[in-house]
C-alpha positions as CSV (number, residue, x, y, z in Angstrom):
1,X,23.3,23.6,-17.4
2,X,22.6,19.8,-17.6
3,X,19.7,18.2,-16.2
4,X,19.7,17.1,-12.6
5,X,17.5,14.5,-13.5
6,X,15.5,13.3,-16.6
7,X,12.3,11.0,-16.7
8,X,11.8,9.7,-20.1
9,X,8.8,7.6,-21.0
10,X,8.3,6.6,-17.5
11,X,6.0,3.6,-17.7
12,X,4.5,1.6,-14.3
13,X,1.7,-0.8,-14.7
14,X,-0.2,-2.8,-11.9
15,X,-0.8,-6.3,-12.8
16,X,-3.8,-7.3,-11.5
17,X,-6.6,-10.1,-11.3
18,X,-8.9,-7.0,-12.6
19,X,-6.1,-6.4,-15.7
20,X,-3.3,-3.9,-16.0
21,X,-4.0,-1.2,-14.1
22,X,-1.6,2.2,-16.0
23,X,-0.8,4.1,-12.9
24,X,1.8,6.0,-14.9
25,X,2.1,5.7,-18.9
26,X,4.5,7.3,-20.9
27,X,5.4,10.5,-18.2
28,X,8.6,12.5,-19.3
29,X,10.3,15.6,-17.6
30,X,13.2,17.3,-16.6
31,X,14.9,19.3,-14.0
32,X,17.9,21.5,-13.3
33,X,20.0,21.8,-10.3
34,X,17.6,24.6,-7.7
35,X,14.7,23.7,-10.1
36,X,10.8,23.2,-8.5
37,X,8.2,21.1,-10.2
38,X,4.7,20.9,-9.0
39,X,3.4,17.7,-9.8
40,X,-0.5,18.5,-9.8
41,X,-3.9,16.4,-10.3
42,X,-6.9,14.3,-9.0
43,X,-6.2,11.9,-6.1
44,X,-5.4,8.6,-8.4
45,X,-4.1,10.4,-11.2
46,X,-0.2,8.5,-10.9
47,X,1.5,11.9,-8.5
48,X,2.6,9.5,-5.9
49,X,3.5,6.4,-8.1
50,X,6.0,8.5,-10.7
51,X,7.6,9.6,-6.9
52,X,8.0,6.1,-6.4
53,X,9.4,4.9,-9.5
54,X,12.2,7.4,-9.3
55,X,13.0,6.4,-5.8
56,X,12.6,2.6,-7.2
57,X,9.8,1.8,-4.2
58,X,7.6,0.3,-6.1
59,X,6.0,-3.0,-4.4
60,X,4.4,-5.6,-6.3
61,X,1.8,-6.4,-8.4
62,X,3.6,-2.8,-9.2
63,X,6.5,-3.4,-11.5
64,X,8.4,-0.4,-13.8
65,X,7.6,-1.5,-17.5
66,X,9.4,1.2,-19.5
67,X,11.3,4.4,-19.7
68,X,14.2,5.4,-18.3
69,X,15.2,8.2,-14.9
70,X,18.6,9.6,-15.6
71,X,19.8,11.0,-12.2
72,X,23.1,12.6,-12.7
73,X,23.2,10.9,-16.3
74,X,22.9,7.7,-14.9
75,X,20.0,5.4,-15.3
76,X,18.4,4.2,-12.2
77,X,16.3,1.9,-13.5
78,X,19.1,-0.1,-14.5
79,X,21.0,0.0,-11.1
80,X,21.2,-2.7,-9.1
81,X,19.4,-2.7,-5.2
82,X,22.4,-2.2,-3.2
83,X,23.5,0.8,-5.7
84,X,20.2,2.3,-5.4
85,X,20.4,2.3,-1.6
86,X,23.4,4.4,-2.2
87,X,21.4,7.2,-3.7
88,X,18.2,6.5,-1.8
89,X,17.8,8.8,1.3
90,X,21.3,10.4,0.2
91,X,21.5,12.0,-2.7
92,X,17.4,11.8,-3.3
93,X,15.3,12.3,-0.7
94,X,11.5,11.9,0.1
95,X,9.1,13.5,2.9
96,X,6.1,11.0,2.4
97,X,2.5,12.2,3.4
98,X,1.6,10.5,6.3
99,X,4.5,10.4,9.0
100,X,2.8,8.1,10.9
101,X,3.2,5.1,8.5
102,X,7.0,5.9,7.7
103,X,8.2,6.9,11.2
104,X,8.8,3.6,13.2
105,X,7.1,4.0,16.8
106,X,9.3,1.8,18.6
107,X,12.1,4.3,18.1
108,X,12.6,7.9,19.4
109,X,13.1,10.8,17.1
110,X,17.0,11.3,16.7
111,X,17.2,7.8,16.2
112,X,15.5,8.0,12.9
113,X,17.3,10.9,12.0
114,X,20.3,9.9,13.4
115,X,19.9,7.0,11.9
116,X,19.9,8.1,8.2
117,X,23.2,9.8,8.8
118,X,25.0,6.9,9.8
119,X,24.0,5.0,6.9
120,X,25.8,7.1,4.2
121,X,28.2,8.9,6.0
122,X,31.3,8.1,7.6
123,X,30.5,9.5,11.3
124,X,30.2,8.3,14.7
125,X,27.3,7.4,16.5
126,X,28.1,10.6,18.7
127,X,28.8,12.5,15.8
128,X,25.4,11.4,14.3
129,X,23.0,12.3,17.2
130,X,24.6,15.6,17.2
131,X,23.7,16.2,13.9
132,X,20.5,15.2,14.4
133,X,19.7,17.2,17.0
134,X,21.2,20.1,14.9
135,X,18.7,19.0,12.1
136,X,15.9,18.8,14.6
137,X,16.4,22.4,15.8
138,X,16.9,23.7,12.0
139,X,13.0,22.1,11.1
140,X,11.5,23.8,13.6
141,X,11.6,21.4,16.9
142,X,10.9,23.4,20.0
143,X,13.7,22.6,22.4
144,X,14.9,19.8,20.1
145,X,17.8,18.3,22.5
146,X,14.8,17.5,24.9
147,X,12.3,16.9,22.7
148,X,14.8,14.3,20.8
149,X,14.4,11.7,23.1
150,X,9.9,11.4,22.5
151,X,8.6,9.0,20.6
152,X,6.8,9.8,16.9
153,X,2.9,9.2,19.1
154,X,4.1,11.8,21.8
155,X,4.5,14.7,18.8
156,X,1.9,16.3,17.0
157,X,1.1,15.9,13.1
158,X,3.0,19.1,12.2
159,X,5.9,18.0,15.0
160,X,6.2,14.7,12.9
161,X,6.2,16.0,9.7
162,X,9.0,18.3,10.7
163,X,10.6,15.4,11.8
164,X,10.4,13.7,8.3
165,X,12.0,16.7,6.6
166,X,14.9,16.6,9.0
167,X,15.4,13.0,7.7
168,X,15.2,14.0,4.2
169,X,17.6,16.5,4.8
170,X,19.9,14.6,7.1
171,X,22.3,14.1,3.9
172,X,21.9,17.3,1.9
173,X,20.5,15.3,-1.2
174,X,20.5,17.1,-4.5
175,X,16.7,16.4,-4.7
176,X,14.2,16.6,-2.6
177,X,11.0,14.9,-3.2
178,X,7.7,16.2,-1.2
179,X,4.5,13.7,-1.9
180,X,1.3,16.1,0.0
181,X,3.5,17.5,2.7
182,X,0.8,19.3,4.5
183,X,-1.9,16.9,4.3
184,X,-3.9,16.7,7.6
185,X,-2.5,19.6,8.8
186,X,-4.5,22.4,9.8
187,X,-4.0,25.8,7.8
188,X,-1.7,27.4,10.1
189,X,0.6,24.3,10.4
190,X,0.3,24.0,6.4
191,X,2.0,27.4,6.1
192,X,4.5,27.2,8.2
193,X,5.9,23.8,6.9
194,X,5.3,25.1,3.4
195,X,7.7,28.1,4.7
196,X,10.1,25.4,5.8
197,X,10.5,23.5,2.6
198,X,10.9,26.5,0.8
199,X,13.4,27.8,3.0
200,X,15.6,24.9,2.9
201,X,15.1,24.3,-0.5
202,X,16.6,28.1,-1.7
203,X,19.4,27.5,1.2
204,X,20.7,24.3,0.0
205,X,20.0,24.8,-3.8
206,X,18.5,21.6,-4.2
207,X,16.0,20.7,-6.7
208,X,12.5,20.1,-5.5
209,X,9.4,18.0,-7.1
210,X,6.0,19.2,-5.1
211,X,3.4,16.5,-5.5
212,X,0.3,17.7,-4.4
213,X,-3.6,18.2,-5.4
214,X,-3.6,22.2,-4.0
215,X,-2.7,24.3,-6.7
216,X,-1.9,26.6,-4.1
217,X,0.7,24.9,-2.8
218,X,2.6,25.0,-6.3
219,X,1.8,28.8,-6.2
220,X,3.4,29.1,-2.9
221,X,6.8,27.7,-3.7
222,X,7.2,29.4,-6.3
223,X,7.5,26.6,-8.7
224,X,9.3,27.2,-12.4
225,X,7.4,24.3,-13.8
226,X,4.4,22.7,-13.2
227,X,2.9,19.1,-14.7
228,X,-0.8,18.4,-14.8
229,X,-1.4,14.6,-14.4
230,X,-4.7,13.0,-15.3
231,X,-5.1,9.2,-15.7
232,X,-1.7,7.9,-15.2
233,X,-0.4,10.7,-18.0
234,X,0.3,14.5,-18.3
235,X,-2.1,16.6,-19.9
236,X,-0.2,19.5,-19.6
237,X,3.3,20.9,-19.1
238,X,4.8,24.2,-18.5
239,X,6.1,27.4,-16.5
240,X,3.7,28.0,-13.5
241,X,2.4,31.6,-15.8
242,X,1.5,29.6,-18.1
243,X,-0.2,27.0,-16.7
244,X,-2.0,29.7,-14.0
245,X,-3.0,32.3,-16.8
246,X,-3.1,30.5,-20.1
247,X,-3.8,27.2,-19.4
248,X,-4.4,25.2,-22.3
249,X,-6.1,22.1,-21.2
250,X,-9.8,21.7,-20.5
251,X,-8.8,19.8,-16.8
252,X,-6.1,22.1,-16.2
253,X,-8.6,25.1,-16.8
254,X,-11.2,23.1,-14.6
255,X,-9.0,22.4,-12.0
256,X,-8.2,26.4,-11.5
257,X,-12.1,27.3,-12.1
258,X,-12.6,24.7,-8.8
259,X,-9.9,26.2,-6.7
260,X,-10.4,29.6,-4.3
261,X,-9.2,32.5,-5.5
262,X,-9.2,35.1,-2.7
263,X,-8.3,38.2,-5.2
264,X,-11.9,37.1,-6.9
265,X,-14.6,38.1,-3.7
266,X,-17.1,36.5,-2.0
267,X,-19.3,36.4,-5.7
268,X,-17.5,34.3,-7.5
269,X,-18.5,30.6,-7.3
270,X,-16.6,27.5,-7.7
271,X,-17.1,24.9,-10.0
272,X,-16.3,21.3,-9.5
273,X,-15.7,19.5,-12.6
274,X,-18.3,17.0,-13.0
275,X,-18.0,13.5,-12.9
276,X,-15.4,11.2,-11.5
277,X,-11.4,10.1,-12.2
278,X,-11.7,6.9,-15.3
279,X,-11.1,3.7,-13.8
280,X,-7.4,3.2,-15.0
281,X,-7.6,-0.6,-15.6
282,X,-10.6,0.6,-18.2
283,X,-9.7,3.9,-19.7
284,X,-12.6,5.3,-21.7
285,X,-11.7,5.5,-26.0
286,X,-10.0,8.2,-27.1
287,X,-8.8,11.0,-24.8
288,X,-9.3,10.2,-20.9
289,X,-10.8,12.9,-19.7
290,X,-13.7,13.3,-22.8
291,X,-16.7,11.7,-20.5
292,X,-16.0,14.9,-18.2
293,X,-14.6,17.8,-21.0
294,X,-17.4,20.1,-21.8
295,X,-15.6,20.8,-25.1
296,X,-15.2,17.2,-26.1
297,X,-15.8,16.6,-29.8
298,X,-16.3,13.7,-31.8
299,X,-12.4,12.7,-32.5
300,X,-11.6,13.3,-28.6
301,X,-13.9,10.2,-28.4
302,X,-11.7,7.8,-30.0
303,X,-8.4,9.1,-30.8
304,X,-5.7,10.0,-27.8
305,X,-4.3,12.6,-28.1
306,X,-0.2,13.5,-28.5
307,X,1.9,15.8,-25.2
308,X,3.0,18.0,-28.2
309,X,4.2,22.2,-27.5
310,X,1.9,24.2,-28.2
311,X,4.4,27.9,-27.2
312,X,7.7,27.2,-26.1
313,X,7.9,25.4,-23.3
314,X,4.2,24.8,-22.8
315,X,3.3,21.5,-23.8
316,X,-0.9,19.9,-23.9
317,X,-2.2,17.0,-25.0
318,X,-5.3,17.9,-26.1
319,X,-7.0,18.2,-30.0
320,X,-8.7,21.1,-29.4
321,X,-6.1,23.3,-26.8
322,X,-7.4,26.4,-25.5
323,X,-5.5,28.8,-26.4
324,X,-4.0,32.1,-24.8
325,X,-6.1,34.3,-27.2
326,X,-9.7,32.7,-26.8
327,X,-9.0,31.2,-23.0
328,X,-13.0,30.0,-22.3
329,X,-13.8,28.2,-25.7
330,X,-12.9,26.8,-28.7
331,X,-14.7,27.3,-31.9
């Protein structure tokens, strides 16, 4: 099975007064048809920005530098705006984090969504409420033929978001992009929009990139793959059992020693990683994440290193991996 979509060498600078800040540099994956990606890392670590470049919404000082995103086998870095619009919100779709700042307040609901329909398909207005009202009532929306008539202020934050997936779905795109979908949201509300995505994602076979900084949430989608972003690049790359129980990575293997296991107890403590994210308009020498990586050695100081596979289709940038056989050191 082809690719639904390829990112190769995806490059996306930020030029400004400071210098060139690398929000993404030189990220590359790929995705079949019903295929889930978890996009995980730090807040700051380029998640949100490679969503961006795919969709082409990058605003300046932000400008795409390099690398190609085959959709379908076509380049859309090389499309012009009005063909991009085409597949924007059609056949690619995004539920962005905060609802508030994407859902216009002087509008009521099944406007919005209605709204989307009518844009790239050949309906009537009639036609397109209905449809929106049908979408409203498929995310969730208690009496949604009433409630389709409030305005995005008179719902609540898990009502909104559940009124940004019905947008994204409004045109049954082929994939479905979901930057922090449960951000803000309190744990019960998390769940049952997490239930949602995944739901709709298995019914319409869609493919699915999860951006997010909860490692859980990749667990609970059940995602094949999983990317580990750190400074604008991957650090690692693989199937979610291999990333979960043989990480390779020193942040990878940090970032699960910091998160909650509830299979552990009540005795096991966390462990933040110490230190902070590198400025990204001045990287440290060498590998990024050295000035935090309790294994760092003299070469990760000034050389950085190459995304190369380690097993198949587990791939780490790192000198000094750690590997499935000695998981807590490296001698």
């Amino acid at each position: 099975m082809q690719p639904l979509i390829e990112v190769d060498n995806l490059k996306t600078y930020f030029f400004l007064n400071e210098g060139i800040l690398k929000a993404v540099d030189g990220v590359s994956f790929s995705l079949k048809k019903g295929e889930v990606l978890g996009i995980v890392g730090e807040s700051g670590c380029g998640k949100t920005v490679t969503a961006l470049s795919i969709l082409r919404l990058v605003s300046p000082p932000g400008q795409i530098v390099q690398g190609k995103v085959l959709f379908k086998g076509t380049d859309l870095i090389t499309l012009k705006e009005e063909e991009m619009r085409k597949i924007r919100g059609n056949r690619i779709a995004m539920i962005f984090q905060d609802p508030m700042t994407f859902l216009n307040p002087s509008f009521n609901i099944v406007n919005q969504v209605s709204e989307v329909i009518l844009l790239h398909q050949n309906v009537s207005k009639k036609e397109a409420f209905e449809k929106g009202v049908n979408l409203l009532e498929k995310v969730g929306i208690p009496r949604a033929r009433e409630r389709a008539f409030n305005y995005p202020h008179q719902l609540s934050g898990g009502m909104r978001q559940r009124v940004m997936i019905a947008m994204a779905l409004s045109c049954q795109p082929d994939l479905l992009l979901a930057d922090e979908p449960t951000t803000a949201l309190d744990v019960t509300i998390q769940a049952q929009i997490l239930d949602l995505i995944k739901e709709i994602q298995k019914e319409t076979h869609s493919s699915l990139i999860l951006i997010t900084h909860n490692l859980g949430l990749v667990a609970g989608v059940s995602s094949n793959y999983v990317m580990v972003m750190y400074a604008g690049r991957t650090v690692e790359y693989g199937r979610i059992e291999q990333i979960f129980y043989h990480s390779a990575h020193p942040y990878t293997f940090s970032l699960l020693k910091a998160f909650p296991h509830l299979d552990q107890g009540s005795k096991v403590k966390f462990k933040p990683i110490k230190g902070l994210p590198p400025n990204l308009i001045n990287l440290p020498e060498g590998c990024s994440f050295n000035p935090r990586c309790e294994w760092a050695r003299k070469k990760c100081l000034k050389l950085a290193p190459k995304l190369v596979e380690i097993f198949p289709e587990h791939l780490v940038a790192c000198h000094f991996p750690l590997l499935r056989s000695r998981p807590s050191s490296r001698s």
